[in-house]
C-alpha positions as CSV (number, residue, x, y, z in Angstrom):
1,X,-22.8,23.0,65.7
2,X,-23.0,22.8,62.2
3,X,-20.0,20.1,62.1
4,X,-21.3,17.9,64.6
5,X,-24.4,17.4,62.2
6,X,-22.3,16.5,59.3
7,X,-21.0,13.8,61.4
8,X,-24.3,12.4,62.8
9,X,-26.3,12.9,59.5
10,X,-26.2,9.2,56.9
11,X,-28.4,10.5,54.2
12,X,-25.3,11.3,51.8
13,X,-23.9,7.5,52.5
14,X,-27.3,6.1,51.7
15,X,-26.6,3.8,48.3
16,X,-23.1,5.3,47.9
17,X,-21.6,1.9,48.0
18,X,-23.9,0.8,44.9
19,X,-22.9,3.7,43.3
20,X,-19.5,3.5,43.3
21,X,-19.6,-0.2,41.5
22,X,-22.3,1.2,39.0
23,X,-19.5,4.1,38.4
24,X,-16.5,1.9,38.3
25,X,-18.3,-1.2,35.9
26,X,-19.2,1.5,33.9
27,X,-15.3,3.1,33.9
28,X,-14.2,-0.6,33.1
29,X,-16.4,-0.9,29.9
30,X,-15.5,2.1,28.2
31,X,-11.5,1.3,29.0
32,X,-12.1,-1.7,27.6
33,X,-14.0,-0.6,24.5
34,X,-11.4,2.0,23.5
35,X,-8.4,-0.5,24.1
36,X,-10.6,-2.8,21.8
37,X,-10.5,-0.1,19.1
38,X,-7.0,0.6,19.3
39,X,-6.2,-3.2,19.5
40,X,-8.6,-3.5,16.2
41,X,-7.0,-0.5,13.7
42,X,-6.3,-2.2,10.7
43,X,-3.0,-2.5,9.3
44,X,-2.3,0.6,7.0
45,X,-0.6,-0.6,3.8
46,X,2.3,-1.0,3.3
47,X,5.5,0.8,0.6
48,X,6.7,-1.5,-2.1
49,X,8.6,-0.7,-5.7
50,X,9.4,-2.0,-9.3
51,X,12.9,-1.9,-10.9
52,X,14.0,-3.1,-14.1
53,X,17.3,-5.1,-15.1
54,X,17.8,-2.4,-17.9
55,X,17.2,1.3,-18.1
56,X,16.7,1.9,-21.7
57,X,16.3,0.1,-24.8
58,X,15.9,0.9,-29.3
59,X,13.3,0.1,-31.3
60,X,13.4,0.8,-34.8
61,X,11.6,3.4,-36.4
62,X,9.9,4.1,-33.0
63,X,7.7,0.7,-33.4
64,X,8.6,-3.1,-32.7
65,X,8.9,-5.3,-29.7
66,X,10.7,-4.9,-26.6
67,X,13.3,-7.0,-25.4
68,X,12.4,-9.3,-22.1
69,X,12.1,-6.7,-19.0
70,X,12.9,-8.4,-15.7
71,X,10.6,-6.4,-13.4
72,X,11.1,-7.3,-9.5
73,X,8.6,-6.1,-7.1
74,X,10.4,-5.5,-3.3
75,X,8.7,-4.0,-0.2
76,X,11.3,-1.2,1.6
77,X,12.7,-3.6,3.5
78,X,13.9,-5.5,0.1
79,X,11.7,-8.6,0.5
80,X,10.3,-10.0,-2.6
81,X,6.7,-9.4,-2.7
82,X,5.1,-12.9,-4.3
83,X,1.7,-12.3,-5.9
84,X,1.3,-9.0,-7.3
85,X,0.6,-8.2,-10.6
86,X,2.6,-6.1,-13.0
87,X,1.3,-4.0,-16.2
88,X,3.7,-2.5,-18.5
89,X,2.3,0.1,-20.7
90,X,4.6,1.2,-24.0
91,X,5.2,5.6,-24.4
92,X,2.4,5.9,-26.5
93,X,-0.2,3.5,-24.4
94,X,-1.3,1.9,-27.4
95,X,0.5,-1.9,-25.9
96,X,1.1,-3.4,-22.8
97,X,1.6,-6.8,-20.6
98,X,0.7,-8.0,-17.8
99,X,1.7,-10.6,-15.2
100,X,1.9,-12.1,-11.8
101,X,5.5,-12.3,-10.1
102,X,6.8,-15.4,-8.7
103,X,7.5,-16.0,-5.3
104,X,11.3,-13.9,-5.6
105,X,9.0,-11.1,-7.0
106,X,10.3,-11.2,-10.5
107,X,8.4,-11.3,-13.5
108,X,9.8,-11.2,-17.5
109,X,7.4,-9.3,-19.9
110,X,7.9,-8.3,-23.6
111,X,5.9,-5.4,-24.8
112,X,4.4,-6.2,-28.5
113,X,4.6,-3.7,-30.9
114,X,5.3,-0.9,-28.9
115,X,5.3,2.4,-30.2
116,X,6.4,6.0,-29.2
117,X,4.2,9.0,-29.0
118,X,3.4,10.3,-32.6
119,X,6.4,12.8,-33.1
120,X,8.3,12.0,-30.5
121,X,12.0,10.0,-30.4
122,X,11.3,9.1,-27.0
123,X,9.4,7.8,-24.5
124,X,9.5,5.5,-21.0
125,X,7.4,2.6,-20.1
126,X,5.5,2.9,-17.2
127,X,4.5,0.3,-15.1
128,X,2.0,-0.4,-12.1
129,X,2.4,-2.8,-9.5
130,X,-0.2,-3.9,-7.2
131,X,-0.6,-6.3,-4.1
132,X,-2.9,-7.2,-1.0
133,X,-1.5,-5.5,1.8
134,X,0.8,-3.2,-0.1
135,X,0.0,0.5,-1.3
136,X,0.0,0.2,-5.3
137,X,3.1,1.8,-7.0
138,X,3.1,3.3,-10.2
139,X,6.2,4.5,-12.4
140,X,5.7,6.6,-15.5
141,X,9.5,6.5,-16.1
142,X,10.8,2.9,-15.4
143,X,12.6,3.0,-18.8
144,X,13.9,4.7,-21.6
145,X,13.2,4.2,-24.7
146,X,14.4,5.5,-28.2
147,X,14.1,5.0,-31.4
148,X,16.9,4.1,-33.6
C-alpha cells in the first residue's frame, strides 16, 4: 500500500524543476570562478645568472682599479636578458658600479679604486642582477681578486 502512495503523491515534484536550474546556475558560477583563478595566477618569476669574461684579476698593493668586466646577464634557457641592471661591489664594499645591459645582456664596468678587506690578500667581487619578470641573482664570488 505504502508504494502505491509514492506513486500517486506530487508534493516532492512540486518546484523541483526550478530547483534543479537554481542548483546547476549556481554549479556553473563557481566552475567558472575557480577556472577564472587558475586562468589568472600570475606568472612566478623566473631563474636568470651573471658570468664574467674573466675569473680573477691583481691589483696592486690591494687598492686600484679593476680592469673592464664584461658581465652578461642570461635566463636558463641562455637568452640574453635586455634591461636589467648590474651592481658590482669590490671585497671590501667600500666601491662599486652600476649599469643597465644592452639588448645581448652584456654590460662592461670598471670598479674605481677598489680595495680588499683590511688584512686580507684576497677577495671576490660580488655582483647583483635584477630584472622585471626575473627572480634577482646575487653572486658573492663572481671573481677573484688578489693583490700583487
Amino acid at each position: 500500500m505504502l508504494q502505491l502512495r509514492l506513486f500517486h503523491d506530487e508534493k516532492g515534484t512540486i518546484g523541483l524543476p526550478i530547483r534543479m536550474v537554481v542548483l546547476t546556475t549556481i554549479g556553473l558560477i563557481g566552475s567558472a570562478m575557480i577556472l577564472a583563478g587558475i586562468v589568472n595566477t600570475p606568472v612566478p618569476p623566473r631563474p636568470m645568472y651573471a658570468v664574467s669574461n674573466i675569473s680573477n684579476f691583481s691589483i696592486p698593493a690591494g687598492y686600484g682599479d679593476s680592469p673592464p668586466l664584461l658581465i652578461t646577464v642570461q635566463n636558463v634557457e641562455n637568452i640574453p636578458v635586455g634591461g636589467c641592471n648590474v651592481v658590482l661591489r669590490d671585497p671590501s664594499g667600500t666601491a662599486a658600479a652600476a649599469g643597465v645591459t644592452n639588448s645581448d645582456g652584456e654590460i662592461v664596468l670598471s670598479l674605481n679604486n677598489a680595495s680588499l678587506p683590511t688584512g686580507r690578500h684576497e677577495g671576490y667581487v660580488s655582483v647583483k642582477a635584477m630584472a622585471e619578470g626575473y627572480r634577482d641573482y646575487s653572486d658573492s664570488y663572481l671573481v677573484k681578486v688578489r693583490a700583487s
